[in-house]
Backbone as CSV, one residue per row, in Angstrom:
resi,resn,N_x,N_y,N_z,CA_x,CA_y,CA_z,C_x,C_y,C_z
1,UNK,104.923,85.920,104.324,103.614,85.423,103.908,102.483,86.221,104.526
2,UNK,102.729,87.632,104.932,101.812,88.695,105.334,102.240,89.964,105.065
3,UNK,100.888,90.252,104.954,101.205,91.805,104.628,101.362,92.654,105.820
4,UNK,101.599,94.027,106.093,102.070,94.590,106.893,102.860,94.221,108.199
5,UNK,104.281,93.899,107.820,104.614,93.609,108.972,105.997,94.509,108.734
6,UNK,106.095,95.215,107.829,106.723,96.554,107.671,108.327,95.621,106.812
7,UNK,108.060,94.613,105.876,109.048,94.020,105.169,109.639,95.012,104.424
8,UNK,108.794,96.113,103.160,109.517,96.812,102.542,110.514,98.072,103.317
9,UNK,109.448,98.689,104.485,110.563,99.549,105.412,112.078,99.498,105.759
10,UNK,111.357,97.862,106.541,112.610,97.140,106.725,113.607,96.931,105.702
11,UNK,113.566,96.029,104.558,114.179,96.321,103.453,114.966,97.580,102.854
12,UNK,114.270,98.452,102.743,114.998,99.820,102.715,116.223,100.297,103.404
13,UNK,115.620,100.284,104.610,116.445,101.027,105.923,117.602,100.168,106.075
14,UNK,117.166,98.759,106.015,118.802,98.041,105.817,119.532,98.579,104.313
15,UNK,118.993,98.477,103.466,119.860,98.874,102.365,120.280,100.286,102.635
16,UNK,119.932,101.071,103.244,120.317,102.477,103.318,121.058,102.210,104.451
17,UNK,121.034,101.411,105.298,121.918,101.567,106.518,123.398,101.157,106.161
18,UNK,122.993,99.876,105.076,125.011,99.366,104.645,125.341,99.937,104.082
19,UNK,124.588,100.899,103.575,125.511,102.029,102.387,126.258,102.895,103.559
20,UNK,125.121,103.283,104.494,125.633,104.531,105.535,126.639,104.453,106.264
21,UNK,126.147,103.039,107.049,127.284,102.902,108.524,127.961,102.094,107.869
22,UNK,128.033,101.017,106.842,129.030,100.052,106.583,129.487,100.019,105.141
23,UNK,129.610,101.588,104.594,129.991,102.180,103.691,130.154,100.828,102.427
24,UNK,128.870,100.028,102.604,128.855,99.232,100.979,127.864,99.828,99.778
25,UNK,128.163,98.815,99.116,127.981,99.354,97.706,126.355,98.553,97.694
26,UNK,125.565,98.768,97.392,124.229,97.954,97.638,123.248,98.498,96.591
27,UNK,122.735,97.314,96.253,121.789,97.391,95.332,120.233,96.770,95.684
28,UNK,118.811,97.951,95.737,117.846,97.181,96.423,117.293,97.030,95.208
29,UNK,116.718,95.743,94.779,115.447,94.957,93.641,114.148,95.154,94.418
30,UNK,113.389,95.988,93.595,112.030,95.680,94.021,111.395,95.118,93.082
31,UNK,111.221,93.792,93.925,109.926,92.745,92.764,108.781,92.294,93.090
32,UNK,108.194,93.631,93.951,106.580,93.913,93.629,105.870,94.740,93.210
33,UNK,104.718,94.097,92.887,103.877,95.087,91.905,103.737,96.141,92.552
34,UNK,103.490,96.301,93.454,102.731,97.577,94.292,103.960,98.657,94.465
35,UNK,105.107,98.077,94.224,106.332,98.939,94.004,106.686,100.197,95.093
36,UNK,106.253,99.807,96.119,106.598,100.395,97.507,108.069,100.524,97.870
37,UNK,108.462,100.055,97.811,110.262,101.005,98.084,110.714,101.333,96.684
38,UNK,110.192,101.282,95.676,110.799,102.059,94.860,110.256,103.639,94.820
39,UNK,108.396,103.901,95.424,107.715,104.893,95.987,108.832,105.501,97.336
40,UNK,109.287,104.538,98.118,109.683,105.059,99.117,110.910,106.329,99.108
41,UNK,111.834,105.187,97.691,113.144,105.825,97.980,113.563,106.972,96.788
42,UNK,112.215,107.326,95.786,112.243,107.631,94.493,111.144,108.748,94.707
43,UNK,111.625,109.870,94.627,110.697,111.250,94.636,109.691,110.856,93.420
44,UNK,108.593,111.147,93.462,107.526,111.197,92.093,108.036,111.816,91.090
45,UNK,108.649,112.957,91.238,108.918,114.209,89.482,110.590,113.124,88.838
46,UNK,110.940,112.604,89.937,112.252,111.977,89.478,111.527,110.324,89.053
47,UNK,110.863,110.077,89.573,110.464,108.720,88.954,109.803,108.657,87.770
48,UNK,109.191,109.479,87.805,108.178,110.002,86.578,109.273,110.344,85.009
49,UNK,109.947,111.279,85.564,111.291,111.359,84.406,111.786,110.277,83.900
50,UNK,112.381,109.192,84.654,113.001,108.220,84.573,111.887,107.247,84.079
51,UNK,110.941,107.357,84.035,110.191,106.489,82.865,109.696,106.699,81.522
52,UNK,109.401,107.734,81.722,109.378,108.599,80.710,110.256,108.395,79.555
53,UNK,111.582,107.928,80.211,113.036,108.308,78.929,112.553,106.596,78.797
54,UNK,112.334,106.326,77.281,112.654,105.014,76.991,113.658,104.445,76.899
55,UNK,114.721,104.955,77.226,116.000,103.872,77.355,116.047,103.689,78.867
56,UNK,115.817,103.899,79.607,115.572,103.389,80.788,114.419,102.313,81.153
57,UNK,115.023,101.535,82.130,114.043,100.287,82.392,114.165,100.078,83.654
58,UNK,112.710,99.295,84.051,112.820,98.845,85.373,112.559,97.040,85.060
59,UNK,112.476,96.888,86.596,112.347,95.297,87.007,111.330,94.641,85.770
60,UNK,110.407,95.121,85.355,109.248,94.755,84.775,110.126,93.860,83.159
61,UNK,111.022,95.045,82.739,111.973,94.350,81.381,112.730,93.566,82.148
62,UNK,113.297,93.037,82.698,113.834,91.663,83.188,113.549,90.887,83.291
63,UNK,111.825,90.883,83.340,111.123,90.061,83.627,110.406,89.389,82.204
64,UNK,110.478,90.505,81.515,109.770,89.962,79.669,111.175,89.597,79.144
65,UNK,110.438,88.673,78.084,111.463,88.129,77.016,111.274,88.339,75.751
66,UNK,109.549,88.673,75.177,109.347,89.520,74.010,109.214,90.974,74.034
67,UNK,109.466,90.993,72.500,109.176,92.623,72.567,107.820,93.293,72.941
68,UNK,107.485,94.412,73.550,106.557,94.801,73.714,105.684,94.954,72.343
69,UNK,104.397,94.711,72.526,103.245,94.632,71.224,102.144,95.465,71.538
70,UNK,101.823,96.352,70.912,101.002,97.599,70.575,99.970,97.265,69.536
71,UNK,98.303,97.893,70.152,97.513,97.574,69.306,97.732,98.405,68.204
72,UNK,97.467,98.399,66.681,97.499,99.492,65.569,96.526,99.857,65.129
73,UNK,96.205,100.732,63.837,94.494,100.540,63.351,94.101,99.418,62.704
74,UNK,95.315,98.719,62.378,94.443,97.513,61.583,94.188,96.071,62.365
75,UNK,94.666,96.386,63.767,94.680,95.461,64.793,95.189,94.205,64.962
76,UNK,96.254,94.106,64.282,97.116,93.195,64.251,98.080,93.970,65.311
77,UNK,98.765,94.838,65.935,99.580,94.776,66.335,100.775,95.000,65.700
78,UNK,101.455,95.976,66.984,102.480,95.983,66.324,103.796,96.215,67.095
79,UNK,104.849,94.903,67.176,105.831,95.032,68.019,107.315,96.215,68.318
80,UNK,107.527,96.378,69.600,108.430,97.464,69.418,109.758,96.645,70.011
81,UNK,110.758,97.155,69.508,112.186,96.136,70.409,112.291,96.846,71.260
82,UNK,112.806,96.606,72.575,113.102,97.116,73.861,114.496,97.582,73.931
83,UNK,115.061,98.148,74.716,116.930,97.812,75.150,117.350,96.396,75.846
84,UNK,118.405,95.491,75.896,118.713,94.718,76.554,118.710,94.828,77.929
85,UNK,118.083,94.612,78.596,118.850,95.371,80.248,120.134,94.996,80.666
86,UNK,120.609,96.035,81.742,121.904,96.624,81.619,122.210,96.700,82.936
87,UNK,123.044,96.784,83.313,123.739,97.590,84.865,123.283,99.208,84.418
88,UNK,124.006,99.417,83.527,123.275,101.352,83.279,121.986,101.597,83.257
89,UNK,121.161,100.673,82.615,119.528,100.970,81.947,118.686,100.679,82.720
90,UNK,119.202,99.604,84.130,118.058,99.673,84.788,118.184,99.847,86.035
91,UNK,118.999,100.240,86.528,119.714,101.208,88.170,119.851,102.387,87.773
92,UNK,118.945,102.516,89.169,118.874,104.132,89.575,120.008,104.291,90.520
93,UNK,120.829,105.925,90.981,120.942,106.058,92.022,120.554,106.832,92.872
94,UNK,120.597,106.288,94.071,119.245,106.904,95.027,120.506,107.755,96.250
95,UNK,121.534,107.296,96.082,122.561,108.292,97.053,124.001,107.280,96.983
96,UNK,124.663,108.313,96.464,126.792,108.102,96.500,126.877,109.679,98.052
97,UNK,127.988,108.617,98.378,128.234,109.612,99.807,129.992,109.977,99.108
98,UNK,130.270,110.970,99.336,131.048,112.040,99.055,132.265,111.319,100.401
99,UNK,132.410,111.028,101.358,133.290,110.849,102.215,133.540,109.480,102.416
100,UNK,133.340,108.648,101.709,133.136,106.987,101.775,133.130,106.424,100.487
101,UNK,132.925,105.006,100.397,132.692,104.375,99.012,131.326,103.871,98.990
102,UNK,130.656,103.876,100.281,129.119,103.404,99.949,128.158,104.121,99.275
103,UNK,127.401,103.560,98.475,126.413,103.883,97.710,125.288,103.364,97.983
104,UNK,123.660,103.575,97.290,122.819,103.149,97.273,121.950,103.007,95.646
105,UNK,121.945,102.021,95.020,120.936,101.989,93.894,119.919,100.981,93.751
106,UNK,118.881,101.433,92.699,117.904,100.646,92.751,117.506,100.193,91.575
107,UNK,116.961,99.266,91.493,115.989,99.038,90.188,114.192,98.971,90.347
108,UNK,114.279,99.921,89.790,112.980,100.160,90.099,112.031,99.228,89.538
109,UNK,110.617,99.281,90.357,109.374,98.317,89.717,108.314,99.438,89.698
110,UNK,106.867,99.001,88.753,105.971,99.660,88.362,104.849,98.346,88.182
111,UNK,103.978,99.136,88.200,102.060,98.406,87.928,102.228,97.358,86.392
112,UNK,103.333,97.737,85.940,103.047,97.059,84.639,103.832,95.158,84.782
113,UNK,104.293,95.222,86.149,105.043,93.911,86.627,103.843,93.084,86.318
114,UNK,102.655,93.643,86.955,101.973,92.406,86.639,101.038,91.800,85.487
115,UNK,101.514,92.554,84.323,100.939,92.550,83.339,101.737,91.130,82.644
116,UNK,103.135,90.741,83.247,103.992,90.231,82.621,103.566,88.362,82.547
117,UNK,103.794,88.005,81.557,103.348,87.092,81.367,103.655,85.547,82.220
118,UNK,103.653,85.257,82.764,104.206,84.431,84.048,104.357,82.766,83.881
119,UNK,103.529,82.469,82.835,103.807,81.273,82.268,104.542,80.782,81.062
120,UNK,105.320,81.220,80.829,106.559,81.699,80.164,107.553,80.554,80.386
121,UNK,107.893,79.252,80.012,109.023,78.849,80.793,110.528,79.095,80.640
122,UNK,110.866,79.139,82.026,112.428,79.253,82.484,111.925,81.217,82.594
123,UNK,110.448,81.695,82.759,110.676,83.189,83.533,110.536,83.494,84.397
124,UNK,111.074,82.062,85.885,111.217,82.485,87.054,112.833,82.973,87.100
125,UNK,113.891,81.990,86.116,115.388,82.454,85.936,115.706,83.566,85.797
126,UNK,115.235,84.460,85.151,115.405,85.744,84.228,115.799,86.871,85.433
127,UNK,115.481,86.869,86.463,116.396,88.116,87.465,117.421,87.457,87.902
128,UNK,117.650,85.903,88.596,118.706,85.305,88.917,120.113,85.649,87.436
129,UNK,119.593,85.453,86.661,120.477,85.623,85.690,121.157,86.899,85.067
130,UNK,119.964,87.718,85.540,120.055,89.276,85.176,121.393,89.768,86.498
131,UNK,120.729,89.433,87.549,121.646,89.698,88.639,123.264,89.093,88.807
132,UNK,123.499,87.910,88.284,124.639,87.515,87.947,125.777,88.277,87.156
133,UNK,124.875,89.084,86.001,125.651,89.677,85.405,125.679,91.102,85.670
134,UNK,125.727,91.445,86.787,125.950,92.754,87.230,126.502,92.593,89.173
135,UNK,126.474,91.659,89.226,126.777,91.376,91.137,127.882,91.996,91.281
136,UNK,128.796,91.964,90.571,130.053,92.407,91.105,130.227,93.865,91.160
137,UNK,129.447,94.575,90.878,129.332,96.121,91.050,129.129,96.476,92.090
138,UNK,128.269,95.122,93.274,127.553,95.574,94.369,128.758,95.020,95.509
139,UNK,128.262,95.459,96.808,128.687,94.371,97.908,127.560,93.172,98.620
140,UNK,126.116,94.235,97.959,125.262,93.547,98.953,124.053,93.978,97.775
141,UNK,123.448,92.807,97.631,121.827,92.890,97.013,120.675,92.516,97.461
142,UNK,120.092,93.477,97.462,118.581,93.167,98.620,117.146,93.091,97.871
143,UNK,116.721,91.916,98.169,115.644,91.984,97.015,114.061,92.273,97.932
144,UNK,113.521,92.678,97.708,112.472,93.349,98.485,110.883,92.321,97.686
145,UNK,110.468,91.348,98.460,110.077,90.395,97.750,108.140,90.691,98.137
146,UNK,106.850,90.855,97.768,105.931,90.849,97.915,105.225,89.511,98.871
147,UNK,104.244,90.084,99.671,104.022,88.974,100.602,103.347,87.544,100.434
148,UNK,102.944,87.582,98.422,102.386,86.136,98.502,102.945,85.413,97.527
149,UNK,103.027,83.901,97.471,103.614,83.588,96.335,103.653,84.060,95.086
150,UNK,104.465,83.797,94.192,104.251,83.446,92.781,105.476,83.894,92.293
151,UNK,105.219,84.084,90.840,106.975,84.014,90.449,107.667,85.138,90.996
152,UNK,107.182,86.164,91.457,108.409,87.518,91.635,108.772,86.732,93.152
153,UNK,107.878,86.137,94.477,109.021,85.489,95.411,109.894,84.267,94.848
154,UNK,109.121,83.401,93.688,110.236,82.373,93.168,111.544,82.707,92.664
155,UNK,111.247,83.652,91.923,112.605,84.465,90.890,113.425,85.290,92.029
156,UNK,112.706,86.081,93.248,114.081,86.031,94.144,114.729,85.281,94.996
157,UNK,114.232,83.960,95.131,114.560,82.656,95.972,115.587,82.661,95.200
158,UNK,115.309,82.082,93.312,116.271,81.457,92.838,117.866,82.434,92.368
159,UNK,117.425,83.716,92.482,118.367,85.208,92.953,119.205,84.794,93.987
160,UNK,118.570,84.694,95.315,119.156,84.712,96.424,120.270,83.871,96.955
161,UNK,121.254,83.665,97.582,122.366,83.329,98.305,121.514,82.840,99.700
162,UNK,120.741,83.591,100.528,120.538,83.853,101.784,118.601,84.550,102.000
163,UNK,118.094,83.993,102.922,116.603,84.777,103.340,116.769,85.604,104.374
164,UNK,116.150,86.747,104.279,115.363,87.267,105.845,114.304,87.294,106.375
165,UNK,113.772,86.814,107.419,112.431,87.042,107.529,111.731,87.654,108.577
166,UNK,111.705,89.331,108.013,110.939,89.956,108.946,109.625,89.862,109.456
167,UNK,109.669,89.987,110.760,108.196,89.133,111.647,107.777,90.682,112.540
168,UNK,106.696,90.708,112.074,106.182,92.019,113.582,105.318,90.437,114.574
169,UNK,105.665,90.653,115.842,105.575,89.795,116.871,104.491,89.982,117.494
170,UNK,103.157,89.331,116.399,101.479,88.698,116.684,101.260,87.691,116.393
171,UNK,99.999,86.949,117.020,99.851,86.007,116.536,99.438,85.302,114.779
172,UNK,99.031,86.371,114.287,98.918,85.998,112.469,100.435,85.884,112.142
173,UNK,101.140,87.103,112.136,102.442,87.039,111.994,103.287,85.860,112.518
174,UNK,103.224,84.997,113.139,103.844,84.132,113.225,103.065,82.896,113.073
175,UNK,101.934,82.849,112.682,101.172,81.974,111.806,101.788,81.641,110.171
176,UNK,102.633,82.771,109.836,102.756,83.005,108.963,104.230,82.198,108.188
177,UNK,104.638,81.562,109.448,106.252,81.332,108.817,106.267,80.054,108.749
178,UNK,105.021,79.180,109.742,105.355,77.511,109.144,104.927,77.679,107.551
179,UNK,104.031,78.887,107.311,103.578,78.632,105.557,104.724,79.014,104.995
180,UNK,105.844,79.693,105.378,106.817,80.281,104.662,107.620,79.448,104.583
181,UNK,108.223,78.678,105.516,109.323,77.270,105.676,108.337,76.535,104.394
182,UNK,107.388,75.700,104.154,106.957,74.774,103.043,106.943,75.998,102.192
183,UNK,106.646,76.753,101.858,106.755,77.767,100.290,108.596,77.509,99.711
184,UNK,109.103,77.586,100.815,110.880,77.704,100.877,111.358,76.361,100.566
185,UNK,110.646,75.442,101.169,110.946,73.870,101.144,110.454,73.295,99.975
186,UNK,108.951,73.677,99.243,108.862,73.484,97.821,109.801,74.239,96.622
187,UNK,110.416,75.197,96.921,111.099,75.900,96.027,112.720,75.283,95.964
188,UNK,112.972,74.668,97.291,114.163,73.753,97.221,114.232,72.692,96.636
189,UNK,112.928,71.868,96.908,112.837,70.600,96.235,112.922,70.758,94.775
190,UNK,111.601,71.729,94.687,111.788,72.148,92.836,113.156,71.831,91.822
191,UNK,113.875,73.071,92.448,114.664,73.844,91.862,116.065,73.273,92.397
192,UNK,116.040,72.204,93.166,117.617,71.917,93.423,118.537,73.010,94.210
193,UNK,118.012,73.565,95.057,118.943,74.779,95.504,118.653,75.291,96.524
194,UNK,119.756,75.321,97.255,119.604,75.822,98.984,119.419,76.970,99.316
195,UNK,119.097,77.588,100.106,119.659,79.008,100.270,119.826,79.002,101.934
196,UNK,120.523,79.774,102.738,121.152,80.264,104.065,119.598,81.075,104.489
197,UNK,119.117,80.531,105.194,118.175,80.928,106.461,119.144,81.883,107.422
198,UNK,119.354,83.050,107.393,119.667,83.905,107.954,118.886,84.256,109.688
199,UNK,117.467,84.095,109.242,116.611,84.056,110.290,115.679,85.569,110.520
200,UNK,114.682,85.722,111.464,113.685,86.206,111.814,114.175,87.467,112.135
201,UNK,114.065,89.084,111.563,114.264,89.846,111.915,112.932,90.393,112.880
202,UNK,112.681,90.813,114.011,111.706,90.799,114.542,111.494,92.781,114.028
203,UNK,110.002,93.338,113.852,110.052,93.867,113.168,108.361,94.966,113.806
204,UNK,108.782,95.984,114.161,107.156,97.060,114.625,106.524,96.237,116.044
205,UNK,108.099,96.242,117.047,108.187,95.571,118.434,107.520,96.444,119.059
206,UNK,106.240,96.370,120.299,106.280,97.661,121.343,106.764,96.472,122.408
207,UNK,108.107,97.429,122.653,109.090,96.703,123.857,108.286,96.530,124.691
208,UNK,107.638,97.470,125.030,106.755,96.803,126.738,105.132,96.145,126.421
209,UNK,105.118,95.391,125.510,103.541,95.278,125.519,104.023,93.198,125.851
210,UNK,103.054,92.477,126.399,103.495,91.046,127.020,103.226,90.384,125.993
211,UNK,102.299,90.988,124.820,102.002,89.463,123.826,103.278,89.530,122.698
212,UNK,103.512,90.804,122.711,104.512,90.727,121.850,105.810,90.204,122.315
213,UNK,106.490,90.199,123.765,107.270,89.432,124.530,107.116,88.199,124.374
214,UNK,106.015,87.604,124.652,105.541,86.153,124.425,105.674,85.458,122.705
215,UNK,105.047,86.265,121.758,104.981,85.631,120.475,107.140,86.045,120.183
216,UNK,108.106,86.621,120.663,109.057,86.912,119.876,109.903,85.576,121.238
217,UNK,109.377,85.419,122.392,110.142,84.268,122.918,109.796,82.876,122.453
218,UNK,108.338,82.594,122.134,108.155,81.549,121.537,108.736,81.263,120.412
219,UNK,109.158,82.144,119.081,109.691,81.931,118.196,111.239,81.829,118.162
220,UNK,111.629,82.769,119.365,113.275,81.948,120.013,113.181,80.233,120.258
221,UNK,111.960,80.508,120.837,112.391,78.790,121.762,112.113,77.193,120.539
222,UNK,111.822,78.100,119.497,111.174,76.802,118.406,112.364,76.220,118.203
223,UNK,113.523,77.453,117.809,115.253,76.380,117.125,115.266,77.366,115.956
224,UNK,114.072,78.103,115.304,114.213,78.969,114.297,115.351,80.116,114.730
225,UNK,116.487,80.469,113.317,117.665,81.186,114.144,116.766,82.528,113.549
226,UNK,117.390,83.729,114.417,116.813,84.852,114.879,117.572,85.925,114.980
227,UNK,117.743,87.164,114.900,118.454,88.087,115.128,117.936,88.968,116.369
228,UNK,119.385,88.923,116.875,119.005,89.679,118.578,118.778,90.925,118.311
229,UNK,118.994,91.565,118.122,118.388,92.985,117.639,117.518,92.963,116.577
230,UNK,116.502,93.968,117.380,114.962,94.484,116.270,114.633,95.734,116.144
231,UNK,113.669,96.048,115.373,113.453,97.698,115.378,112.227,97.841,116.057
232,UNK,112.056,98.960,116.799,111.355,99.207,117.461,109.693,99.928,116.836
233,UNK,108.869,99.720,117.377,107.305,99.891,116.669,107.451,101.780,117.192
234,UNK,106.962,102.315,115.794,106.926,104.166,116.625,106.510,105.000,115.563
235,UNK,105.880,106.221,115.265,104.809,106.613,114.910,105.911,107.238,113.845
236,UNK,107.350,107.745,114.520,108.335,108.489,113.895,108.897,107.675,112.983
237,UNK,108.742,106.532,112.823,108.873,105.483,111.369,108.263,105.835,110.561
238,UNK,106.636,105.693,110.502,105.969,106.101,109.319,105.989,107.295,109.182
239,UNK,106.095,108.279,110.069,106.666,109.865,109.538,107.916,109.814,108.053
240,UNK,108.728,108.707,108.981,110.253,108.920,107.932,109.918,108.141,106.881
241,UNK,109.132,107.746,106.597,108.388,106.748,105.272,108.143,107.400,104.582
242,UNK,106.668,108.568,105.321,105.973,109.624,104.347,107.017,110.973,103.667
243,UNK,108.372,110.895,104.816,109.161,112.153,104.567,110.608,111.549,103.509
244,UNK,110.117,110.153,103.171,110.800,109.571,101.883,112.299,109.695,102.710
245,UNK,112.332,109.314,104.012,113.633,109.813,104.447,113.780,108.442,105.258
246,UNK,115.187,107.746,105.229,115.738,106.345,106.002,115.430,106.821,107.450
247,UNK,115.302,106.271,108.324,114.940,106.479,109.544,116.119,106.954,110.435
248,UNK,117.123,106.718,110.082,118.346,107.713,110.629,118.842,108.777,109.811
249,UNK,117.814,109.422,109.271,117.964,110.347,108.679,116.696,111.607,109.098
250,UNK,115.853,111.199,109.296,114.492,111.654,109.783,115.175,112.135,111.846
251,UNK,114.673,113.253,111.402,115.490,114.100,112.756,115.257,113.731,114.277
252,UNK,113.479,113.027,114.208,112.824,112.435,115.640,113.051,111.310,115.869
253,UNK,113.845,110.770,114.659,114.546,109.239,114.688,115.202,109.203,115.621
254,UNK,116.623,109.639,114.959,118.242,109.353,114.519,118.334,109.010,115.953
255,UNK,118.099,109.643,117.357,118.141,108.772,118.721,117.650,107.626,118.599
256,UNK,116.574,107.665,118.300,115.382,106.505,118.813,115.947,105.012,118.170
257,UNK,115.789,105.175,116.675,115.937,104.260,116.034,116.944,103.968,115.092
258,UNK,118.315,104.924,114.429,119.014,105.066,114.279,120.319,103.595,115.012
259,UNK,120.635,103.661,115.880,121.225,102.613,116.570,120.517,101.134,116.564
260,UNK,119.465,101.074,116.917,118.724,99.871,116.360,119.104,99.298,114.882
261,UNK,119.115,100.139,114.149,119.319,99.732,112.298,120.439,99.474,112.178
262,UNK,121.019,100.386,113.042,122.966,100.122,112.836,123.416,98.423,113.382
263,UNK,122.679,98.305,114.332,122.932,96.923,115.170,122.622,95.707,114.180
264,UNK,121.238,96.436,113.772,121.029,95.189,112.856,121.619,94.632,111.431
265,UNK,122.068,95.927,110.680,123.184,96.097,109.671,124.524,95.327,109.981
266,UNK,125.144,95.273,111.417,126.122,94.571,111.490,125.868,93.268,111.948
267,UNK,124.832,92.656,112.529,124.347,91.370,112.827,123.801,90.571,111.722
268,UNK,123.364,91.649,110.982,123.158,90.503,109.445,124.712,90.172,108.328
269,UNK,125.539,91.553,108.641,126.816,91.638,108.487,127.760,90.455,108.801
270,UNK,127.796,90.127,110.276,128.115,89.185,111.062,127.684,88.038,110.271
271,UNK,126.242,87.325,110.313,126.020,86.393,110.084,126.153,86.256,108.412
272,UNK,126.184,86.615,107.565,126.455,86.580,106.102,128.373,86.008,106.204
273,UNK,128.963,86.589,106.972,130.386,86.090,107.119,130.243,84.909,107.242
274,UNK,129.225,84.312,108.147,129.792,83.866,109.372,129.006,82.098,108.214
């Protein structure tokens, strides 16, 4: 329920990390407009191509249920049929590793998400349903959700199995999660349906600074569950952002922060078993 607290990074780097160290098959959804990890993990001349070809689709057709409608000269309009979406038509892949079975793909999002008509009923269902019929391709699906309500966080609630909730450890930022528990708690009541609180990935930590010690022990001591490992706050993150590169891949990382991601890949690992 805030912006910058480095959710899409985070998002990423885990999906690139279970492909890497825990050689799964993973699929990241981006269902926001601003379409930041699909920027992240998607060169421009290759994204640009891939829209370009009309049989390809992103998140945005999952989300419509009519055909697209075009003004004409006589201004009535005039409708075009789309493709069905697909496991083929609307995953990208962003990296298959040659020595393993893990992969990484995506479905990409664009500016035109929010053009989509939102009062539509039953078009918060339409990715839960979309995703059903392609899950079994994956091991792991990560939906990369925008920081304020409305249907693209409803439609991945009603997607989801399980939440994460990455926290950078300030005081707004943790202002931020009693609003997130009632957003979560109206969407249960709604909709009849639970999902696994996984818990608080803590998230752009400076290990030695005291308020940030203080706001990440207070949120231990509430009962909210939490993951013991976090990633660390460092300048060589947003380097590996701008260099479109996972952070154990980015060369001033792979010490620093590299092991951090790995820890946390198997602790969310862990707890999804568990």
């Amino acid at each position: 329920m805030k912006g910058g607290v480095g959710k899409t990074t985070l998002a990423v780097n885990v999906a690139y990390g279970l492909s890497f160290y825990n050689d799964k098959d993973v699929l990241l959804v981006d269902v926001d407009p601003q379409f930041n990890a699909t920027q992240y993990l998607v060169q421009g001349a290759k994204y640009v191509k891939y829209i370009e070809d009309e049989d390809n689709l992103t998140i945005t057709d999952i989300f419509r249920s009519n055909p697209l409608t075009f003004p004409t000269t006589t201004g009535t309009g005039k409708k075009i049929a789309r493709p069905k979406p697909t496991l083929k038509n609307t995953t990208m892949n962003v990296v298959s590793y040659t020595n393993g079975p893990g992969k990484l793909d995506i479905i990409p999002s664009n500016l035109d998400l929010m053009t989509v008509e939102t009062s539509e009923r039953g078009a918060e269902y339409r990715l839960a349903r979309f995703l059903d019929t392609i899950k079994e391709a994956y091991d792991n699906i990560i939906i990369d959700c925008p920081p304020t309500t409305s249907i693209y966080t409803c439609s991945a609630f009603l997607a989801s199995d399980a939440i994460v909730t990455p926290v950078k450890p300030d005081h707004l930022s943790s202002i931020g999660l009693p609003l997130l528990d009632n957003v979560i708690a109206k969407y249960e009541n709604d909709y009849a349906k639970k999902v696994t609180k996984l818990g608080v990935i803590f998230n752009m930590v400076h290990k030695g600074h005291r308020l940030d010690r203080r706001v990440m022990q207070e949120i231990r001591l509430s009962g909210r569950p939490y993951f013991t490992n976090y990633l660390r706050s460092s300048t060589t993150i947003a380097r590996s952002v701008q260099a479109r590169l996972p952070i154990f891949r980015y060369d001033d990382s792979k010490r620093e922060h590299g092991p951090d991601l790995r820890n946390i890949c198997n602790e969310l690992l862990q707890k999804m078993e568990s």
